[in-house]
C-alpha positions, 0 to 999 in steps of 0.5 A, spaced: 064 418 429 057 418 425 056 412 420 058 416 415 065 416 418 065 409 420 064 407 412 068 412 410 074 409 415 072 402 413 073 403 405 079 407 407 082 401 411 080 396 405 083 400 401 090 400 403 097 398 400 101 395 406 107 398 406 110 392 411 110 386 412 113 382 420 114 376 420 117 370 426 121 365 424 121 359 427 114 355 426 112 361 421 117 362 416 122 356 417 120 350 415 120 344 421 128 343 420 129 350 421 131 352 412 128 357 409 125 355 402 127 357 396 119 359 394 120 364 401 126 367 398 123 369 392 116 371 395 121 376 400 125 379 394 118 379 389 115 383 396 122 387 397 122 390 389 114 393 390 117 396 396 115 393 402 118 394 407 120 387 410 121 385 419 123 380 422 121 377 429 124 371 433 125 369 439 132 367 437 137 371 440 140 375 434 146 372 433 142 366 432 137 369 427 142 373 423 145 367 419 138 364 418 135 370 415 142 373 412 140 369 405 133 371 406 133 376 399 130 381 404 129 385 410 129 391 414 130 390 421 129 383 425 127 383 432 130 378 436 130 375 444 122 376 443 122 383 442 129 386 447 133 386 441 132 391 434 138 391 429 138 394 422 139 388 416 144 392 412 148 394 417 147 389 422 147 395 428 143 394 434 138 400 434 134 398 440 136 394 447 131 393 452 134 388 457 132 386 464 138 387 470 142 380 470 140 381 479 132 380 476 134 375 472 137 370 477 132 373 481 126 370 478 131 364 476 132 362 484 125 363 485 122 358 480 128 353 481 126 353 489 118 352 487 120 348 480 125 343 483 126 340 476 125 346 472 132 348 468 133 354 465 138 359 460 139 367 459 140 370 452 145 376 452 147 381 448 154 376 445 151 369 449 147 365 452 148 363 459 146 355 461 144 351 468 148 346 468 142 341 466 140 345 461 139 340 455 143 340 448 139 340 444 137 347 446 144 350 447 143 354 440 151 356 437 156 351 441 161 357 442 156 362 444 153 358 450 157 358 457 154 354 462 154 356 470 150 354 477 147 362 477 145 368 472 152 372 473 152 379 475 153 384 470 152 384 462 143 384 461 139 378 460 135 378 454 131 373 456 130 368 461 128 361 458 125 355 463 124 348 461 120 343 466 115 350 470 107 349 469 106 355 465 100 358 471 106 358 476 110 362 471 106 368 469 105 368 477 113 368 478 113 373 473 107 378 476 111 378 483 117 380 479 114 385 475 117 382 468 113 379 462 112 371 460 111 368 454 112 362 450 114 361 444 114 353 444 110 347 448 113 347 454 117 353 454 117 360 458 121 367 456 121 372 460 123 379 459 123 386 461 117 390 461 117 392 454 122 387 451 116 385 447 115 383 439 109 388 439 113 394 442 119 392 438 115 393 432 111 398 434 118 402 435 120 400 427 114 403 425 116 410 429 122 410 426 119 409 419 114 413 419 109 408 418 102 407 422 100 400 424 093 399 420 099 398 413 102 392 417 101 383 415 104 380 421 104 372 421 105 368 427 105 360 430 105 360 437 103 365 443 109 371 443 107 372 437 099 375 439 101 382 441 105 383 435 098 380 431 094 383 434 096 389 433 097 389 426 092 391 420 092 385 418 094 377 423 096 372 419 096 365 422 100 359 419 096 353 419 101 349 424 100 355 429 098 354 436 090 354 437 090 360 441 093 363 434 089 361 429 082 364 433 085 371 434 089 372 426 084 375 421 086 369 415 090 362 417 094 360 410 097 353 410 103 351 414 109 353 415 112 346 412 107 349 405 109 356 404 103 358 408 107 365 408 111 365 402 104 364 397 101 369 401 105 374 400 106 372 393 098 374 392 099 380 398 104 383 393 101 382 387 094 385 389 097 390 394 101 393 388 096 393 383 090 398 380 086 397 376 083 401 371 075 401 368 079 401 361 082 394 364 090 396 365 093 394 371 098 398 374 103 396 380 106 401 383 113 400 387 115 405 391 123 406 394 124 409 401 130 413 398 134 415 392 139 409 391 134 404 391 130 407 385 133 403 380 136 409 375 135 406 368 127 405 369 127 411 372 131 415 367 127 411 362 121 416 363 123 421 359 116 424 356 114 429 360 120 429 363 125 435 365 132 436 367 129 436 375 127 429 374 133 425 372 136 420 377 141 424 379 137 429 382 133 425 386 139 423 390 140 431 390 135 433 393 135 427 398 141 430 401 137 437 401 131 434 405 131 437 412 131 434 418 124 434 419 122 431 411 121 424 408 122 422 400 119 417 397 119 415 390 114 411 387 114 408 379 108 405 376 109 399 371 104 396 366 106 389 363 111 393 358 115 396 364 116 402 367 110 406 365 111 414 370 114 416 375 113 420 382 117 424 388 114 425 394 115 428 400 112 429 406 114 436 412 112 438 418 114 445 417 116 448 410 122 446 406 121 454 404 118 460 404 116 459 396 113 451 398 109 454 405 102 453 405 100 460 408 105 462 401 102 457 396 095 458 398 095 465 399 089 469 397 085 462 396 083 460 403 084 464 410 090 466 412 087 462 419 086 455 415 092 457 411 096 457 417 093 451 420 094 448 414 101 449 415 102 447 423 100 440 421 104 435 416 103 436 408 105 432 403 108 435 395 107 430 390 111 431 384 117 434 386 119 440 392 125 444 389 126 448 383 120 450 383 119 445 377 114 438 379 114 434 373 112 427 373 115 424 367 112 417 363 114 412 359 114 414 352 109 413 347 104 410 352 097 411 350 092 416 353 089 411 358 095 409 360 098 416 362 091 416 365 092 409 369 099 410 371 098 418 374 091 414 378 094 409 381 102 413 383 096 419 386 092 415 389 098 411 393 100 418 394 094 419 397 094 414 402 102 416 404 099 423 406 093 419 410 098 415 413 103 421 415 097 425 418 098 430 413 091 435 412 094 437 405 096 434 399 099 439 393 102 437 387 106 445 385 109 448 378 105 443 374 105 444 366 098 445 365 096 438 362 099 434 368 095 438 372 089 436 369 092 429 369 093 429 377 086 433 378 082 428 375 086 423 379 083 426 385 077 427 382 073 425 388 076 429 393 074 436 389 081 438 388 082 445 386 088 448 381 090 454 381 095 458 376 101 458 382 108 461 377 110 461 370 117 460 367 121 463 361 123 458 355 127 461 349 128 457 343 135 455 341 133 451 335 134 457 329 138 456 323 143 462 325 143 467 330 141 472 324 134 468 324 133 469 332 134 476 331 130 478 325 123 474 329 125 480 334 121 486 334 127 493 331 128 496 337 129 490 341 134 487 335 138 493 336 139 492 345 141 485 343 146 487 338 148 492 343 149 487 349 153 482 344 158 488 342 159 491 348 161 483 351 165 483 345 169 489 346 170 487 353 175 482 351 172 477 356 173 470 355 167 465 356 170 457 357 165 451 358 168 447 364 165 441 369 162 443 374 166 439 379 172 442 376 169 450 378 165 449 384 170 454 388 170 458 383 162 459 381 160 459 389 163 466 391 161 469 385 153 467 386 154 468 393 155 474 392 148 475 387 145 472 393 147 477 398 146 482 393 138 482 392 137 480 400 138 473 400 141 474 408 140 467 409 144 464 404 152 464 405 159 462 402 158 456 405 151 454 402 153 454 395 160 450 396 155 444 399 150 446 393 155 445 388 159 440 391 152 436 390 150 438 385 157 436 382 157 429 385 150 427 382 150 431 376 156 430 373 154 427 366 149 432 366 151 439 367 156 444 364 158 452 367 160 457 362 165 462 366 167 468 363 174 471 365 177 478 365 184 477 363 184 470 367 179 473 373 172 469 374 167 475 372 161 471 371 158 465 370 152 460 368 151 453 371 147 449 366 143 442 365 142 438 359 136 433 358 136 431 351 134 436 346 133 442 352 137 447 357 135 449 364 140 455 365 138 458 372 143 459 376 147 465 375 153 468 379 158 475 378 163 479 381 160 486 382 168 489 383 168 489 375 164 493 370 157 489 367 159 488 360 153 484 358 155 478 361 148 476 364 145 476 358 151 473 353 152 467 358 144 466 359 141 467 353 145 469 347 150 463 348 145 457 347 142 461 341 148 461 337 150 454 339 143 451 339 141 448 333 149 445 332 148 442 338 141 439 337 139 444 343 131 445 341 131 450 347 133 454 354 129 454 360 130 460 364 126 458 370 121 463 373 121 471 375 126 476 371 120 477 365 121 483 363 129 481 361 127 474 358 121 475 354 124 481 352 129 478 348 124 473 345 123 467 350 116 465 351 112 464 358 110 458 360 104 458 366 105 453 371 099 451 376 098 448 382 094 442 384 091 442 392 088 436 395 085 435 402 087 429 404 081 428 411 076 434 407 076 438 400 079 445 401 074 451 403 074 454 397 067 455 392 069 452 384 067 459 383 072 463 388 077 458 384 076 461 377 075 468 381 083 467 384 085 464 377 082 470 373 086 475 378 092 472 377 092 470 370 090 479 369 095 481 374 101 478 369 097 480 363 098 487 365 105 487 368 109 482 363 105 481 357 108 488 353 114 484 353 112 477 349 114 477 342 108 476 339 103 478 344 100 473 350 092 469 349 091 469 357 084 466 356 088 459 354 091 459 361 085 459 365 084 451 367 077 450 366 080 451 359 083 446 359 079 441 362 073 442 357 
């Protein structure tokens, strides 16, 4: 690594937010009589709000740790028996157990009973704690858990062994000659466990299963089990109480655990940790939520400028449930001192959700098909949404220019640092409006990001006074198409009723299924579209609407559309191909809002990307989406003048192919991003 990568390692690492907290109990967290302070409880619920993720380690077994930490207003995982036992906090399920043979136990336990004469001893299990006959009281934990007998019974597994009354140098030899692991977590106390029975494998294993590497780790600890954990987290806390050998190896020793070392740590941790600061001096802190139900709706929905259909609250547990296997969200909110300020989704892949959201697609024409394909082998984040071809990142309305500018930076430059963190190679933001676009380019501005025009979507405003008004703006010949397609539906004597989605999904499934089939689409299915609308009908509900049209009381087509305040997102469509065309695509699509736009206070209809020729034929308007690569380890090989050349070319290529058909004409000259930012 040349001096140059070292420095840029040492910023990065500087610069990190943690993402999660582990922390032992007793001596640590626990006061002296072993009570959690109100002042912890805060603190762990403050940390639990801004999205850290919060582990507990002890050597306690886990039914003596759960009533201690049940009330802690926190928590992930606890770690238990030293590192044996990993169980979920909400669902009290144990994930992981690491036990040693009850025959190794006792083993282990004769052999220092007959070289430690007085030295007594007790096996954690899974369900109790086994005790020698001299073990003391005052260490028996849960009265009704402990059974006391001469040896180590044979069958269920030992978590721990513990020995009182042994010189430690004779117990690590005990343990060598055995091949299990010693520890102590008190004067005067050995543990021993199984290899890998340990609080630093433990944590490691969680931070597997979360996706989180261990440089965004704040580990705190008092005693000697605690080390492994410590030295292995980004950051090692030792409480001024800690065993000697504790404070020399922690990076920062705070006040004891009898003054809420920990507690008025992690108050500050939090409070620096999550907030970004400005030039301009607005300071933002971002929390970030590992799934859909912990995003609390009423902030989230609270953004309403900027904001589409797509960002609403419900879709997030929409596409939450779409996430494929090999995919994790993230939603991030970026507050200021007035409350919700913007918001962001993130996700991160290891291979493409879609064809149309792969790398080698998206990139196409911009780098080499080889770096475009190396791109896509690694993993890759999308911020800003991943479906509907639509991103969006929605801010609070009315906040000021360099408050858009604070909230978009600090939500980027988390962004920035999950994509680091998830090994990815490329950070992409897709289907932005052209202004977004320059907001998350300028936030990234230090990693030369690059912003290429990527779709462009289709809005037809609904606003006018009379469908009389709609027509006239039209040019002649096509005013007459649309007098035609309305007269040939209404002449077909097909009824058009407005249902909720719930009550129609298996009516609508088959009918776009079939449109699906229709134009090649092998991979969708019957089945596919029950599960789509079925979610969308479980989360949407309040938001959307179909429009079914009937011949004689037989489902002929259809329009599934949401609603977000004044605007209509109509993209979804689905026929019966057994019956004659009557103009329904058009009828249900386009015709309908506009006659019924302004009495509903409808100022617009999206229709989404693709079809130009039939939407801006008849009046809607295209609207340019652009995309915003990012390299998250090196910029992208791509020259700023290859950039205007791929926009040039693209930006040429709809002017020619669609832009005879925009009523009005079409200014492509304005769609070229460099226009935009000057």
């Amino acid at each position: 690594m040349t001096a140059a990568e070292v420095e840029q390692a040492t910023d990065r690492r500087a610069a990190l937010v943690p993402a999660l907290v582990a922390m032992d109990l007793d001596g640590t967290l626990l006061r002296s009589d072993g009570t959690l302070s109100g002042g912890s409880v805060a603190a762990l619920t403050s940390a639990a709000a801004t999205g850290l993720r919060v582990v507990f380690a002890t050597a306690r077994p886990v039914w003596a740790a759960v009533p201690v930490v049940r009330d802690a207003g926190a928590g992930d995982y606890l770690i238990s028996s030293n590192g044996a036992v990993v169980s979920e906090m909400a669902s009290g399920r144990v994930v992981r157990t690491t036990a040693m043979p009850a025959s190794v136990a006792g083993a282990v336990a004769a052999a220092l009973a007959v070289r430690c004469p007085e030295a007594v001893w007790a096996a954690d299990r899974v369900a109790d704690r086994i005790v020698s006959p001299s073990w003391p009281d005052l260490l028996a934990s849960t009265a009704e858990r402990v059974v006391r007998a001469e040896h180590v019974p044979p069958g269920a597994g030992v978590l721990c062994l513990m020995v009182v009354g042994c010189p430690a140098e004779l117990g690590h030899e005990v343990a060598r000659e055995f091949g299990v692991g010693c520890t102590s977590s008190s004067a005067g106390l050995l543990e021993f466990s199984a290899p890998g029975a340990d609080k630093r494998s433990a944590l490691l294993w969680v931070l597997e299963r979360l996706g989180l590497p261990a440089d965004r780790v704040v580990a705190y600890g008092d005693a000697p089990n605690d080390l492994a954990m410590l030295g292995v987290a980004g950051t090692s806390v030792a409480v001024g109480n800690a065993h000697e050998d504790v404070r020399r190896a922690a990076g920062v020793v705070v006040a004891s655990n009898d003054e809420d070392g920990v507690a008025r740590h992690l108050e500050e941790l939090t409070r620096q940790a999550r907030t970004r600061r400005t030039p301009e001096g607005l300071s933002m802190i971002v929390s970030a939520y590992g799934s859909a139900p912990e995003v609390p709706a009423a902030d989230w929905d609270s953004l309403r400028d900027r904001a589409t259909t797509y960002s609403a609250s419900g879709w997030l547990g929409v596409r939450e449930e779409e996430l494929p296997g090999s995919g994790a969200g993230r939603h991030l909110v970026a507050r200021d001192a007035h409350g919700p300020a913007a918001g962001m989704e993130t996700y991160a892949f290891t291979e493409p959700p879609h064809r149309l959201y792969a790398p080698t697609f998206l990139l196409e024409g911009l780098v080499d098909d080889d770096r475009a394909a190396a791109y896509e082998r690694e993993p890759f984040v999308f911020g800003a949404g991943w479906s509907e071809f639509r991103g969006q990142i929605p801010v609070r309305p009315g906040l000021s220019e360099a408050g858009r500018a604070a909230a978009v930076g600090a939500l980027a430059a988390d962004t920035l640092a999950w994509a680091a963190d998830r090994q990815a190679h490329l950070l992409s933001y897709l289907y932005l409006p052209l202004e977004q676009a320059l907001d998350v380019a300028r936030a990234h501005a230090d990693a030369e990001p690059v912003v290429v025009l990527q779709d462009v979507e289709n809005v037809l405003r609904t606003d006018w006074a009379d469908f009389s008004d709609y027509l006239a703006w039209l040019p002649r010949n096509r005013r007459t198409r649309v007098r035609r397609e309305l007269r040939d539906f209404e002449e077909s004597g097909r009824k058009v009723r407005e249902c909720a989605l719930a009550e129609v999904v298996d009516v609508i499934a088959p009918l776009n299924n079939a449109l699906m089939q229709k134009y090649g689409h092998t991979w969708f299915s019957l089945e596919r579209a029950l599960a789509v609308y079925d979610r969308q009908a479980r989360h949407l509900s309040a938001d959307s609407s179909v429009l079914l049209v009937e011949d004689e009381g037989r489902p002929a087509a259809f329009a599934l559309r949401y609603r977000r305040d004044d605007r209509l997102y109509s993209r979804v469509v689905g026929f019966d191909y057994d019956l004659p065309n009557r103009s329904d695509y058009f009828n249900i699509l386009m015709y309908d809002a506009v006659r019924n736009g302004a009495e509903r206070g409808i100022a617009e209809i999206n229709l989404g990307v693709g079809t130009y020729e039939a939407k801006l034929g008849r009046g809607a308007l295209p609207v340019p989406l652009y995309s915003v690569f990012v390299g998250v380890r090196e910029p992208l090989p791509v020259t700023a003048q290859a950039v205007r050349a791929h926009n040039r070319r693209k930006v040429t290529a709809f002017a020619e192919e669609s832009g005879r058909f925009v009523v009005g004409g079409l200014d492509v000259e304005a769609w070229m991003p460099e226009r935009g930012s000057e």
